[in-house]
Structures are given as structure tokens and as C-alpha cells.
N, C-alpha and C positions, 0 to 999 in steps of 0.2 A: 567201412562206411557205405559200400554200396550195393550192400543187401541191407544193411540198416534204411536205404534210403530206399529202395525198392519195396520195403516189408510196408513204411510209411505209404507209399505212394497206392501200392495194389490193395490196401486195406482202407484208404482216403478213395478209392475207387467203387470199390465196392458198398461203402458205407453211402456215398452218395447217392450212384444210383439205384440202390435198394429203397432209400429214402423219396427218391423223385418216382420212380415206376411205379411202387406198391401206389402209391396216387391214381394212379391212370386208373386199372380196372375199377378203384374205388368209385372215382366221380364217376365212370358209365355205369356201375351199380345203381349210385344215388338218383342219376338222369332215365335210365331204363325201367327203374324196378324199388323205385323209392325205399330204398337200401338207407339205414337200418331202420327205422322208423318201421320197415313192411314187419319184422322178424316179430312184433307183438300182436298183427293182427291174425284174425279168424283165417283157418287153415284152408276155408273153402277159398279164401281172397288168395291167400297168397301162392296157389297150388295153381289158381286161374291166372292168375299177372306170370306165373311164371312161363305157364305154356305158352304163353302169348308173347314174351321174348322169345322165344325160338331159340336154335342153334347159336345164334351169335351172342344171346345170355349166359347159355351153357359156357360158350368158349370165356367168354368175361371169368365169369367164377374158376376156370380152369386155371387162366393165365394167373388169374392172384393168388390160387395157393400155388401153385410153382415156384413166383415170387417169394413165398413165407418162406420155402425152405433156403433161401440167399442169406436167411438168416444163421445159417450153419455156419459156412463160410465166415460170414462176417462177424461173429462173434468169435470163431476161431482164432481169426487173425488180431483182431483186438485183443487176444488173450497176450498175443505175442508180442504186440508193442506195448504191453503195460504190464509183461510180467517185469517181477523186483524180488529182491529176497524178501522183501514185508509185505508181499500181496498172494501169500501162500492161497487164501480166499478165494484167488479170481481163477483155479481149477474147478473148483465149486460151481458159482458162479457161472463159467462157460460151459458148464454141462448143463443146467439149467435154460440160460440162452439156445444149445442146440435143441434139449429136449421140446422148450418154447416153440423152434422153428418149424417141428416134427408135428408137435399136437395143434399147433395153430393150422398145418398143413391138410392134414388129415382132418378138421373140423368143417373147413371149406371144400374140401373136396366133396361130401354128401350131396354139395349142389351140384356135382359133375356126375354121378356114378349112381345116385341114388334117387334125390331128389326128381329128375326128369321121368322117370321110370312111373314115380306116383303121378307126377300130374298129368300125364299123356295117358293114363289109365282111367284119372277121377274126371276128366274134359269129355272121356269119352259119351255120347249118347246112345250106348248101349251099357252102359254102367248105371245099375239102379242104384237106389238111395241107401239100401243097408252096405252094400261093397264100398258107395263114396263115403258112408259115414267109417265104414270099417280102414279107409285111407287115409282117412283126417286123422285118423285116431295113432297110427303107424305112423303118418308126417309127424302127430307129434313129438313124439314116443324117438322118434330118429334125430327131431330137432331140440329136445332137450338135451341129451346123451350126447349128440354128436358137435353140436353148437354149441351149446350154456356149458355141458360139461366139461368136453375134452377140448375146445376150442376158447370159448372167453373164459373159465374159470381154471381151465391147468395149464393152460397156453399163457395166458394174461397172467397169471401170480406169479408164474416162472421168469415170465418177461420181466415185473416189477422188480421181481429181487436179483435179477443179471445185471439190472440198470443200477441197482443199491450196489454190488460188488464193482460195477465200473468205474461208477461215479465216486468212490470210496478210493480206489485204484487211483483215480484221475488224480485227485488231489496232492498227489505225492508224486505226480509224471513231469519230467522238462518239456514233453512233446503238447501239454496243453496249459490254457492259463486255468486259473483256480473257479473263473465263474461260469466258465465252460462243465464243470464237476457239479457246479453247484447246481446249475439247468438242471440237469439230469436227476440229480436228488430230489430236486423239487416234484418233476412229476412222477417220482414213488408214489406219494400218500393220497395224491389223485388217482390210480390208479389202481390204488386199492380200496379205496374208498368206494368207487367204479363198483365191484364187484356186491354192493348190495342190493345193486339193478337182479341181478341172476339171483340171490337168495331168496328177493320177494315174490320170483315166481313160481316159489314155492312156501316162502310165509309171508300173504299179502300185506301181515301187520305191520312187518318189518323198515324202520325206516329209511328213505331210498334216499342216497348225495345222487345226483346226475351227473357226475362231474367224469365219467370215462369219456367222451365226446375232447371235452378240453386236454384232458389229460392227454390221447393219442396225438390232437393235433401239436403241443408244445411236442412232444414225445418225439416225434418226427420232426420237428423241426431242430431238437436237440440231435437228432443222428446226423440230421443235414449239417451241419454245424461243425458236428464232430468230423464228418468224412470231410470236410474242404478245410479244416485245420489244419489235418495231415497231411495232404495234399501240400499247403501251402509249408509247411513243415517240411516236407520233402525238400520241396523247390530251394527251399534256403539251406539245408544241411548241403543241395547235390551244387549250389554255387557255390557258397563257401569251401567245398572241398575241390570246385576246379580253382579258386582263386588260390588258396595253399599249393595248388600242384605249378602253377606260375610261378607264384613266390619260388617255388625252393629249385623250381629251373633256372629263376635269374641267377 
């Protein structure tokens, strides 16, 4: 019982504050650098706003994918308090989740290791117009592949379908109720929906839901949820079993 209660507790731990932190660098994204709203404007804007947060924008986009990779761990440990012999799936599944945690990490880092590199180059006033236009061209080129590709569209689908084997998972768990599972299913199909934002910027025809904005935020609120469950899961398996250990002292 009491690594059963420890596993709830450090996994009700992690899932929490992965859920509250990954927040932080977000909203100073949003407040510093009109985040993500910026990621569709013209490369001269967003190349200029970026030099002009300086180092402490850099460090913002650093801390948050650091943050992404907490997602390893915590889809780990949720593998562990939901496996069952009928959720053969949620191996799948949490390999999915790590890989998510990896490509999402590696998609935001560009703004650490690459991104600054271009715009401290195209600011420069000894940088003429063919080099800046030849750097707009590179930003893009790094921010479709790096961002759109390996970051919202293989990061993001991975995410959906870890959340499809969780939430699948859940439903059959004593450690959660059933509409705790159901949360989580729901923002599947917003989230995949999500992903025709990314295919229209490359077929503009294509018809766009805007719905990944709602989707993360439920999304994240369903983690939050998820982590203070267990937590409180814990706290009642770890008193019930000192009040049995009373009992059978009397």
C-alpha cells in the first residue's frame, strides 16, 4: 500500500505542477511578445519584436521547453498508475506522450539556439536588404519545420492520441471518477480539429476550426484535475491504511 500510495502522490505531483508552470513562461510569452498570435506575422515583425525582448525572452522560450520535457516523466508515471491487464494500449500510448514531450521540446527550443542568431543578424545596420531578405527566408524555412512541423503537428497529434489511450485507460480506473476520463476525451477532437490551422499554411483553401486555443486550455485544465485527484487519492488510501493499522493494534 505504500508505494501504491507514493506512486499516486509523486505522479499527482508532477502532473500538477507541470500543469500550473508550463503557464508561466506562456502568459510572459503572451505579455512580452504577443505570443501566438505573432507566429503568423511577416518575418521582418517578428524577427524585430524578438531582438527587442532581449535575453530575458530568450530565457522565457528556454524555461518552456524544459518544462515540455516534464512531460516524459509524467506520462511515465501515469502509465504506471493505470496500467491493468486491459489497457495493454496505454504502452503505446505513453510512448507517444514521451515522444510528444521530445518533439514539442525540440520545436521550442529554435527560439533558444537558433532563432536569436537570425534576428541579432537581420537588426543589424550593416546588414543590407538581400542578406535580410535571405534571413526572412531561413526564419521561415526553420519556422515551418521546426514549429508547424515537428512541434504543433507531431508533438500535438502524439499529445491527442496519449490523451485518447488515457482517457480510455481512465474509465476502467478506481483511482478516478468516469467524468474525470470523459474531460479528457472531449478535448481529443478539438485538438485535432486544431491541426487544420498548420495544413492551411500550406493549402490556404483548406477549411480552418480555430478551436486548438480552447482545446489546450480545457486540456490543461483536465491535467490539472487529473494531478490533485491523485493527490487527494493518495491522502485517502495513506489514512485509511493508518486507521487499519489502529484497528488491528486495538
Amino acid at each position: 500500500m505504500t508505494n501504491r500510495v507514493q506512486l499516486l502522490r509523486t505522479t499527482g505531483t508532477v502532473l500538477t505542477f507541470l500543469s500550473i508552470s508550463i503557464n508561466i513562461p506562456y502568459v510572459l510569452l503572451i505579455q512580452n511578445f504577443e505570443y501566438d498570435d505573432i507566429l503568423r506575422e511577416p518575418a521582418n515583425y517578428i524577427l524585430t519584436k524578438f531582438y527587442e525582448g532581449g535575453s530575458g525572452l530568450i530565457f522565457t522560450w528556454f524555461v518552456f521547453a524544459l518544462l515540455a520535457l516534464l512531460f516524459i516523466p509524467a506520462s511515465t508515471f501515469l502509465q504506471k498508475v493505470l496500467a491493468r491487464e486491459d489497457t495493454t494500449y496505454l504502452s503505446a500510448a505513453t510512448m507517444m506522450g514521451v515522444l510528444s514531450g521530445i518533439l514539442q521540446s525540440i520545436g521550442l527550443m529554435r527560439w533558444v539556439f537558433v532563432v536569436p542568431v537570425l534576428a541579432d543578424q537581420y537588426v543589424q545596420q550593416t546588414t543590407d536588404r538581400a542578406t535580410r531578405a535571405a534571413i526572412a527566408v531561413v526564419f521561415q524555412a526553420i519556422n515551418q519545420y521546426g514549429g508547424v512541423i515537428i512541434g504543433e503537428h507531431l508533438g500535438q497529434t502524439l499529445l491527442a492520441f496519449w490523451t485518447l489511450g488515457v482517457g480510455l485507460a481512465m474509465l476502467g480506473s478506481p483511482y478516478f471518477k468516469p467524468w474525470i476520463a470523459w474531460f479528457g476525451l472531449f478535448t481529443v477532437p478539438l485538438l485535432i480539429l486544431g491541426q487544420s490551422e498548420l495544413l492551411a499554411t500550406v493549402i490556404p483553401s483548406l477549411p480552418v476550426w480555430e478551436v486548438t486555443p480552447i482545446g489546450f486550455m480545457l486540456w490543461e485544465l483536465w491535467l490539472l484535475i487529473t494531478g490533485i485527484s491523485l493527490l487527494l487519492t493518495a491522502n485517502k488510501y495513506e489514512n485509511s491504511d493508518k486507521n487499519n493499522r489502529q484497528i488491528s493494534r486495538v
